[in-house]
VEXGUPA-405845 format. One line per 2 residues: number of its first residue (from 1); their letters; for each residue y, x, z of C-alpha. Coordinates in steps of 0.05 Angstrom, whole numbers, plus 5000, padded with zeros to 4 digits. Layout:
NUM = A = Y/X/Z  ...;
//
This chain:
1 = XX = 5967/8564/4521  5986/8502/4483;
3 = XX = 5931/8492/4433  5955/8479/4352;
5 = XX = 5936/8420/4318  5880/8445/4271;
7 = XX = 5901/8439/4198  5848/8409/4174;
9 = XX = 5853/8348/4232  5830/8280/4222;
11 = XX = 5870/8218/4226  5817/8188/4284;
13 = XX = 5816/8262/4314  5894/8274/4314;
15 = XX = 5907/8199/4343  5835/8207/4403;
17 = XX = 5881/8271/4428  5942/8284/4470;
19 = XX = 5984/8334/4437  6049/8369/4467;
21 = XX = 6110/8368/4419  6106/8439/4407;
23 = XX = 6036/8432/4361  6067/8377/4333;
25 = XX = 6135/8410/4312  6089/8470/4292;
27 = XX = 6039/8433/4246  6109/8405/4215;
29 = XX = 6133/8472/4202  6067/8506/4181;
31 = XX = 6064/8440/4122  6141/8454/4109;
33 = XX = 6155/8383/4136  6218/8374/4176;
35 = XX = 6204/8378/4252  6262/8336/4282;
37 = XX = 6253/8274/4316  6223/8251/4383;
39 = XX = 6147/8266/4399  6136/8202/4385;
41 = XX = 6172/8200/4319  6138/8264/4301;
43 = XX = 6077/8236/4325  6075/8178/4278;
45 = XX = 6097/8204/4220  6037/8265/4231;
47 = XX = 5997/8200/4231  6023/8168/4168;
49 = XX = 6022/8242/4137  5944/8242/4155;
51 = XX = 5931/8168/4131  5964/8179/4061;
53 = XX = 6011/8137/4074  6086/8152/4067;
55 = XX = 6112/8176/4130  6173/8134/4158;
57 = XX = 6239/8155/4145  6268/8201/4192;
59 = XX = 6321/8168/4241  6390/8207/4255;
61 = XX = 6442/8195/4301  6501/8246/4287;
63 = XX = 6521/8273/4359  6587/8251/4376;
65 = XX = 6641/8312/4385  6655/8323/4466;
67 = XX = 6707/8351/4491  6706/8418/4520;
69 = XX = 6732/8395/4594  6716/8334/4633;
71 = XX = 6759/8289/4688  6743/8233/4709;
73 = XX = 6795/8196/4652  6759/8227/4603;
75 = XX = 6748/8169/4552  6665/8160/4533;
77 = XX = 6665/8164/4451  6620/8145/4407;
79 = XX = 6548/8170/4403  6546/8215/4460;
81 = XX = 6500/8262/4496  6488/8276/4569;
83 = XX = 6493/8349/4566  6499/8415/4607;
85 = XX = 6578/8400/4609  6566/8331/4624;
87 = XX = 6513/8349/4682  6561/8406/4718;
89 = XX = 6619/8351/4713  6572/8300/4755;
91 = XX = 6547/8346/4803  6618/8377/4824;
93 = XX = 6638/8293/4831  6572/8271/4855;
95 = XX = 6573/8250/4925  6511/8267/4939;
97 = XX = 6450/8309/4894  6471/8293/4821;
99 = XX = 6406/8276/4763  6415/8243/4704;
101 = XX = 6374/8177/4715  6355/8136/4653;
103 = XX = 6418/8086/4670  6467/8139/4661;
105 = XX = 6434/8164/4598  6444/8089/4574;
107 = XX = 6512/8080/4605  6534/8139/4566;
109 = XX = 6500/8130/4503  6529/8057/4506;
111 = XX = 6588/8070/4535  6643/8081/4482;
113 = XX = 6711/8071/4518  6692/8067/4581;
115 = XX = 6710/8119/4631  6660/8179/4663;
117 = XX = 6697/8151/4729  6669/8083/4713;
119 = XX = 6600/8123/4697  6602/8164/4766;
121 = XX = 6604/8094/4800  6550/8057/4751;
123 = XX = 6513/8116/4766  6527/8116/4842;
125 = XX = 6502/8048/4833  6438/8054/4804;
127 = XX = 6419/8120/4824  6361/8094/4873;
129 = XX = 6340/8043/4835  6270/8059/4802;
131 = XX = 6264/8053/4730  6207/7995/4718;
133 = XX = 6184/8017/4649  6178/8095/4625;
135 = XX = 6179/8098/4554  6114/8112/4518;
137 = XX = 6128/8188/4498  6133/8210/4573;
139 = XX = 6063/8205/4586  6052/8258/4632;
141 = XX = 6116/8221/4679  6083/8161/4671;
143 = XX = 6012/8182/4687  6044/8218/4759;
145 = XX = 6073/8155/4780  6009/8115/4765;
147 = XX = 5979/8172/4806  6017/8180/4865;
149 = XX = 6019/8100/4870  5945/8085/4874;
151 = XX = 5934/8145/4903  5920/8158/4982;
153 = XX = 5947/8230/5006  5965/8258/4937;
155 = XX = 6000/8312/4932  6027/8353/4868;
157 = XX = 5967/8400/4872  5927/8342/4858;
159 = XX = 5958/8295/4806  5965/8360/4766;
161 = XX = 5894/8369/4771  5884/8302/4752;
163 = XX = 5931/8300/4694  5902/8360/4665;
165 = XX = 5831/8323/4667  5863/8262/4639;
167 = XX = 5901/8296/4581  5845/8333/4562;
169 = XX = 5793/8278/4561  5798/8239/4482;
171 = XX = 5833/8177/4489  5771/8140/4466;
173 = XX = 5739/8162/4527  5791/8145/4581;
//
């Protein structure tokens, strides 16, 4: 069970703990707050909230309309997604097993007038190259690569162990 953010939190306690986006949406919703953003959005504006301070404004990018089919003409607009449409389009033209990798997601949020046949082959491109940097918010993906590179014989049994220990251990104390 994912535990709630106690209402009654303080700032030091809130920022010492790691908290899944689902307490943090939820202690949004319980104070009426609005609960979109990233986890790390949501995360510092819980923080500000806690502080006194005003929280900072919330960011929004209006999603730009896709069509309902994809070929590979189809013309990237503006402000789009990868979605579910976007992913079954990939994997029917993938060559090989099709994920979205974080150069795709860029390609195609970036993208505007460019081609999904020009982002099949930036994507064919890239696809084994390893991303140096993961951003902050995925810190469970960032702790299993940390993991499995200084780790000898790890396996997922393990790091999950592991993460577990570290997630639940105050930041103060890691």
């Amino acid at each position: 069970m994912i535990p709630p953010i106690p209402q009654s939190i303080t700032l030091t306690a809130f920022q010492d703990a790691y908290w899944h986006r689902t307490s943090l949406t939820q202690y949004y919703r319980d104070k009426g707050l609005p609960t979109s953003g990233s986890k790390l959005e949501l995360t510092e504006r819980i923080a500000a909230f806690l502080s006194g301070r005003k929280a900072p404004k919330l960011t929004t990018v209006q999603r730009g309309a896709m069509p309902d089919t994809f070929t590979m003409d189809t013309v990237i607009g503006e402000n789009w997604r990868c979605c579910q449409s976007l992913r079954a389009f990939f994997e029917t033209h993938a060559k090989t097993r099709f994920s979205f990798n974080k150069e795709l997601r860029d390609f195609i949020a970036n993208g505007s007038g460019k081609t999904l046949a020009e982002a099949l082959q930036h994507w064919e491109a890239t696809k084994g190259q390893r991303t140096q940097t993961i951003a902050p918010q995925f810190e469970y993906n960032r702790f299993m690569r940390e993991y499995f590179a200084t780790t000898t014989n790890a396996d997922l049994s393990s790091a999950y162990t592991a993460w577990k220990t570290h997630r639940d251990t105050p930041k103060s104390l890691r």
